[in-house]
N, C-alpha and C positions, 0 to 999 in steps of 0.2 A: 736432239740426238740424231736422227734423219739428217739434220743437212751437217752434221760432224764427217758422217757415213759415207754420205755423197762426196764431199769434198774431199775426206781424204782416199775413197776408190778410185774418184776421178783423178787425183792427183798420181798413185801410183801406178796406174793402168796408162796414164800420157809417159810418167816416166820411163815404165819399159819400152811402151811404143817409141817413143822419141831416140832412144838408147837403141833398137832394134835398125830405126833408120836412119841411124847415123852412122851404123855400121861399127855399134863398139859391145852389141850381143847379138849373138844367135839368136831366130826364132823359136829353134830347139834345146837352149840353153835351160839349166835349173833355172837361172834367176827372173828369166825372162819369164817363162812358167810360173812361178811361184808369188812373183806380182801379178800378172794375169789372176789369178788364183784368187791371193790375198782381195785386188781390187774388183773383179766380177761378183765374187759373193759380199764382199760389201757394198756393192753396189747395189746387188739385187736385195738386199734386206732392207738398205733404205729404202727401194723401191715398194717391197714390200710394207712397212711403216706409214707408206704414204698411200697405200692403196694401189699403185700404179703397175696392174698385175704386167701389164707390159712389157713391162719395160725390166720388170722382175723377174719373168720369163727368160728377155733377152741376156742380161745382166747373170744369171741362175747357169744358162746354156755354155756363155763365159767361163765363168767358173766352171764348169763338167769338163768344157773341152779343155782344160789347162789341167783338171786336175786328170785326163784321160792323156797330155802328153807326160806327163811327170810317173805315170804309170809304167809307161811306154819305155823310157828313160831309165825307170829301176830294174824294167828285166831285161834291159838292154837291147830291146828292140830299139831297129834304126828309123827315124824320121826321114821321110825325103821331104824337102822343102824346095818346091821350084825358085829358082833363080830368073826367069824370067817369062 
């Protein structure tokens, strides 16, 4: 169950990232958000499964901050996102 968990956070967390720097989402996009989301808390739960407070921590932090722009997003506060 643990490496189900891993692979597939790892897999959706590359997707948006990849998606973000290719220039076909926003970093302040729903969707971009909501993998973020989806893939940090599963990440951190397998990390959690496995002991790896760590990294469960990090993976945990993930998740908060995603779920903290998606917050941000529904009462329509604006994101600024540096460009360079």
């Amino acid at each position: 169950m643990s490496e189900i968990l891993q692979w597939s956070g790892a897999i959706v967390v590359l997707i948006a990232f990849g998606l973000s720097q290719a220039g076909r989402w926003a970093a302040s996009s729903y969707r971009y958000l909501v993998l973020n989301l989806i893939g940090g808390f599963g990440l951190s739960a397998a990390a959690a499964l496995s002991h790896q407070w760590g990294f469960a921590l990090l993976e945990g932090v993930w998740g908060l901050v995603a779920a903290w722009g998606i917050s941000n997003r529904l009462r329509g506060r604006v994101v600024r996102i540096p460009t360079s």
